[in-house]
C-alpha positions as CSV (number, residue, x, y, z in Angstrom):
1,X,18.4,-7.4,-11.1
2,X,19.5,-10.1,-13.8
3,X,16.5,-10.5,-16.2
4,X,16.4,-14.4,-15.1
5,X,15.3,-13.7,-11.6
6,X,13.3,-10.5,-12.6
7,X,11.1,-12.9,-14.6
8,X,10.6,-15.6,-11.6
9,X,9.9,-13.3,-8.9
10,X,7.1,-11.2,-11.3
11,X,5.8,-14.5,-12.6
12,X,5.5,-15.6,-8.8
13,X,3.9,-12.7,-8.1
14,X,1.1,-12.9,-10.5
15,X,0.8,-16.7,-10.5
16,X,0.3,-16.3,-6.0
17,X,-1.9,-12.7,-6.9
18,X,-4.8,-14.6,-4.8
19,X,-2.4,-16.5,-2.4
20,X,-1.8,-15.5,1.4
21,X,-5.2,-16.9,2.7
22,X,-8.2,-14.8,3.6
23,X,-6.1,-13.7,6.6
24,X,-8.0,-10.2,7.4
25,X,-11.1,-8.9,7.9
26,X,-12.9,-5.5,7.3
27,X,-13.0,-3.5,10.2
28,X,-16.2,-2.2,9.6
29,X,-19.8,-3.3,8.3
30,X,-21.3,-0.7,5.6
31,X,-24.9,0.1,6.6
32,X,-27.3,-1.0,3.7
33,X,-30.3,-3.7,3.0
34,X,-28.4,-6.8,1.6
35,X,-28.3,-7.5,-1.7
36,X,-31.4,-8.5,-3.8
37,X,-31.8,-11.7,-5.9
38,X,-31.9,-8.8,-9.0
39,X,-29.2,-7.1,-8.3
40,X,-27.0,-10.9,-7.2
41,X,-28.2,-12.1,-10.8
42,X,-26.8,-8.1,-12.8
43,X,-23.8,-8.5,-10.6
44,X,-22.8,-12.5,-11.9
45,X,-23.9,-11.6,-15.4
46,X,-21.6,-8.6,-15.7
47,X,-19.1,-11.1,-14.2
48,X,-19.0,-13.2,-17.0
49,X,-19.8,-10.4,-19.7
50,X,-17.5,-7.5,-18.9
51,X,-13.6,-7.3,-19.6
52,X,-12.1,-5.6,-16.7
53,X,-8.6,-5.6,-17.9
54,X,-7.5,-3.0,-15.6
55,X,-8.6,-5.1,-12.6
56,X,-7.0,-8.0,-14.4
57,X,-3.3,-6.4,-14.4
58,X,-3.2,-6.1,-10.1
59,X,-0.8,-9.2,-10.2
60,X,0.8,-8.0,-7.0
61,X,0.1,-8.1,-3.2
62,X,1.6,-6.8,-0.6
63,X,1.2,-6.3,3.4
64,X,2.4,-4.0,4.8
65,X,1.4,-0.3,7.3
66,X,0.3,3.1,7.1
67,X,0.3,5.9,9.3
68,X,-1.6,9.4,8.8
69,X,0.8,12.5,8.1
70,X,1.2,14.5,11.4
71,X,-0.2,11.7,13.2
72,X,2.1,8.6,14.1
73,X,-0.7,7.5,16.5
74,X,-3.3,6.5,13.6
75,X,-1.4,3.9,12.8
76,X,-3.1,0.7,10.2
77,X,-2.5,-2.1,8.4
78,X,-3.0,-1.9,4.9
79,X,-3.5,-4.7,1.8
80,X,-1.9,-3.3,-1.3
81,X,-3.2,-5.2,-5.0
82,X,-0.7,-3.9,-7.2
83,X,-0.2,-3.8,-11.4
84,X,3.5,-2.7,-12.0
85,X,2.7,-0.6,-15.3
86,X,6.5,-0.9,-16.2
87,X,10.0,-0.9,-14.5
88,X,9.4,2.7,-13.1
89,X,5.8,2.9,-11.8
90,X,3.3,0.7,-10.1
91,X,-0.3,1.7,-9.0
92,X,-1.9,0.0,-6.3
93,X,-5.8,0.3,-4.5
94,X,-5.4,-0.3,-0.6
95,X,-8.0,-2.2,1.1
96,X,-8.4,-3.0,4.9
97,X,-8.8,-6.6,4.5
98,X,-8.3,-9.4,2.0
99,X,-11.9,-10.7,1.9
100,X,-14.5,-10.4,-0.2
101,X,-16.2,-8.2,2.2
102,X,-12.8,-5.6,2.7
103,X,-13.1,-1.8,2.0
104,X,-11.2,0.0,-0.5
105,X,-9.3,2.3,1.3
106,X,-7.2,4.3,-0.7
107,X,-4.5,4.4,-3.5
108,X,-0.9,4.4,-3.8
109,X,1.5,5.2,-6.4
110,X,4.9,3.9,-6.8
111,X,7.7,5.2,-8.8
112,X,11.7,4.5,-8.8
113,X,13.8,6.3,-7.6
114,X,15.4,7.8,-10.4
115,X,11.6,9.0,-11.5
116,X,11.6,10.5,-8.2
117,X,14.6,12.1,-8.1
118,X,13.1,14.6,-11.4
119,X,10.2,15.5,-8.9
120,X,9.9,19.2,-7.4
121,X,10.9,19.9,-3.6
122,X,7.2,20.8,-3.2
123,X,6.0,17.1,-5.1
124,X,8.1,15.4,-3.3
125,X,7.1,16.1,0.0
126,X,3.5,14.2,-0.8
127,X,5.9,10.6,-0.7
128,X,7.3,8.3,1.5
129,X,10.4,6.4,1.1
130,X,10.3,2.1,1.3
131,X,13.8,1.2,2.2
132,X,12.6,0.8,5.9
133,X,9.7,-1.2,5.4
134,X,11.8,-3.3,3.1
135,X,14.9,-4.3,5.3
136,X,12.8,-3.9,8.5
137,X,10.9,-7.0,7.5
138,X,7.1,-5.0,7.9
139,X,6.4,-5.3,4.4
140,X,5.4,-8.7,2.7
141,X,4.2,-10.6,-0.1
142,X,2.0,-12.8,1.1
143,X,2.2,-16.6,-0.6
144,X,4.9,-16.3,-2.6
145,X,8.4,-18.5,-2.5
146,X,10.8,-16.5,-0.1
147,X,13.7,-15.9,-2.8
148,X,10.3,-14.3,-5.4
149,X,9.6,-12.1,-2.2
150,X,13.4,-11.1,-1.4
151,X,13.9,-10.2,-5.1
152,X,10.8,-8.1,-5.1
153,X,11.7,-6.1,-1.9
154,X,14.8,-5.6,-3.4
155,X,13.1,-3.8,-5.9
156,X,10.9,-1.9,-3.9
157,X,13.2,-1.0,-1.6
158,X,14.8,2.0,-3.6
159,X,11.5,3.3,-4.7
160,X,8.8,5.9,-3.1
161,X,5.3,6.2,-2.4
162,X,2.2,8.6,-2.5
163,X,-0.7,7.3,-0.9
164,X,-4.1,8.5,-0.2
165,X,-6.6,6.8,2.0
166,X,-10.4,7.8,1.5
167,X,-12.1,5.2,3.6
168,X,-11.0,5.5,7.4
169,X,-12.2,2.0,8.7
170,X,-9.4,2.2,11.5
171,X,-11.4,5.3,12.8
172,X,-14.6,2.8,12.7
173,X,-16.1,5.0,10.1
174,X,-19.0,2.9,8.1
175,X,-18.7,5.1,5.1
176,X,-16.0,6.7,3.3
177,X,-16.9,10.1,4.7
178,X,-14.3,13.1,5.5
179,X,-11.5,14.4,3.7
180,X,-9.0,11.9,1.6
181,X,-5.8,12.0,4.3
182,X,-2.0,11.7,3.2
183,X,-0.3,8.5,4.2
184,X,3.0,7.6,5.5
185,X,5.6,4.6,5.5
186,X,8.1,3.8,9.3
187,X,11.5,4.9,8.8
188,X,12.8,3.9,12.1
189,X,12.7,1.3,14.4
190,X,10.6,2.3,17.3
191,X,7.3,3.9,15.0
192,X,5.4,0.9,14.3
193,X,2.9,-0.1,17.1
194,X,4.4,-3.7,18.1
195,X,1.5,-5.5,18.8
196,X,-0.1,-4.5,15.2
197,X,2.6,-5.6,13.8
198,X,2.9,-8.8,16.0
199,X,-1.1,-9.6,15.4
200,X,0.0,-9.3,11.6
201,X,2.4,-12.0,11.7
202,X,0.3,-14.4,13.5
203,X,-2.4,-14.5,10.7
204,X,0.2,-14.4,8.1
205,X,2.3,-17.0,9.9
206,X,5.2,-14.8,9.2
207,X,8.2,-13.4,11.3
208,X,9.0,-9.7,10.5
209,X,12.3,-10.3,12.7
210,X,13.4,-13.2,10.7
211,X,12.5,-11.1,7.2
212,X,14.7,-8.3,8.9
213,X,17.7,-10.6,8.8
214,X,17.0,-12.4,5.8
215,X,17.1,-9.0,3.8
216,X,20.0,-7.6,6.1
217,X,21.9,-7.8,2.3
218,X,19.3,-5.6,0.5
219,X,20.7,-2.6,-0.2
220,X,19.6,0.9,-1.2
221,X,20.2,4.2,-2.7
222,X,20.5,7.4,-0.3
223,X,17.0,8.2,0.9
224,X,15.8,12.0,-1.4
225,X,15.9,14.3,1.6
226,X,12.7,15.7,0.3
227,X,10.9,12.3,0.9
228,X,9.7,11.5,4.5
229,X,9.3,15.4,4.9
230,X,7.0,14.7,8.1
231,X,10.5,14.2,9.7
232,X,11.2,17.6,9.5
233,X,8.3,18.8,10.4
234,X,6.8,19.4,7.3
235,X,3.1,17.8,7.4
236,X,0.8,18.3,4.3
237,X,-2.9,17.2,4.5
238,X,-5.7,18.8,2.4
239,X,-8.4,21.5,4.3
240,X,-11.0,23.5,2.7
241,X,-10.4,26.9,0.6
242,X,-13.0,29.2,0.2
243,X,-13.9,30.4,-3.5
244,X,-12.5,27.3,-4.9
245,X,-11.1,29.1,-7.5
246,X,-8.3,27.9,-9.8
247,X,-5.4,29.6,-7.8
248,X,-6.2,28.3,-4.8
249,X,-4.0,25.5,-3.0
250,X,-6.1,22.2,-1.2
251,X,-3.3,21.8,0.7
């Protein structure tokens, strides 16, 4: 990417971090008494007080879907808030909305794919490839000038993904209980339930279709035939071991 453009599209990025509207709401409502007067008045003091420089760097957002390993039916949409920690990896927390009131969901992690490529067979099962979710037109930055978002797909689209959800508000769950369960990204036309993805669009005021064809150019490296590994049947998901010792395998 020439360095010009690089710098618009990431300076879009973090100037429209709170852009896209307050499109989605949590699924769920997390049983509790509301907040007190005490506890509203700690909460706006450490507000103003506190650094939170870590919170400060997710200059990113993107829209885009999930699906749980071995299980193409749980299918979800999912609001990543991103802080690219440099040119090779980008953390992200997942929430189910984009409203005050949305639960965190999970994490994702994002590396190139040349960071990939130095990965074991056995690591590299755990991540999903993007290059669909790019050129299919799923995945969007919500607010942000078109040519900001193409430029930013285009970087995503070569890179891979491991992603963890904790909170399962598409199961109606009202707290984060259960096991953490491994994510995965379409690679196909066909996966992705149509009507999520058309309810999407219409409180984005977006057209996947038309992003399809507008990114028709973006181009990709050959997909790691470790990523994806669900596609060859290989589905990893954590389950209890008993002992707990040190050589035991969660997975």
């Amino acid at each position: 990417m020439c360095p010009a453009v690089k710098a618009v599209s990431i300076a879009a990025l973090a100037a429209c971090a709170g852009c896209g509207g307050n499109n989605t709401e949590s699924a769920v409502r997390a049983p509790g008494s509301p907040t007190t007067v005490k506890t509203d008045v700690l909460q706006a003091g450490a507000a103003l007080l506190q650094a939170k420089a870590p919170l400060a760097a997710l200059d990113a957002y993107m829209n885009g879907f999930h699906f749980y390993n071995g299980d193409m039916l749980g299918q979800m949409e999912a609001h990543h808030y991103c802080a690219l920690l440099n040119e090779d990896v980008t953390q992200c927390i997942i929430f189910d909305g984009n409203t005050g009131g949305a639960k965190l969901m999970g994490v994702e992690y994002i590396v190139s794919g040349e960071q990939f490529a130095g990965l074991p067979a056995e690591e590299k099962h755990l991540w999903h490839s993007h290059a669909y979710e790019v050129r299919s037109g799923q995945l969007i930055a919500p607010g942000i000038p078109e040519v900001a978002e193409k430029e930013f797909m285009r970087k995503i689209a070569g890179t891979y993904g491991k992603t963890w959800h904790t909170w399962h508000t598409d199961k109606a769950q009202k707290l984060p209980v259960g096991s953490p369960l491994l994510m995965m990204g379409f690679t196909r036309d066909g996966q992705a339930d149509e009507a999520m993805v058309a309810a999407r669009d219409r409180r984005f005021d977006v057209s996947s279709a038309e992003n399809r064809r507008n990114r028709a150019d973006i181009e990709h490296t050959p997909i790691d035939p470790d990523a994806d590994s669900w596609q060859k049947g290989i589905v990893v998901q954590l389950r209890a071991v008993a002992g707990g010792g040190s050589g035991h395998k969660n997975q």
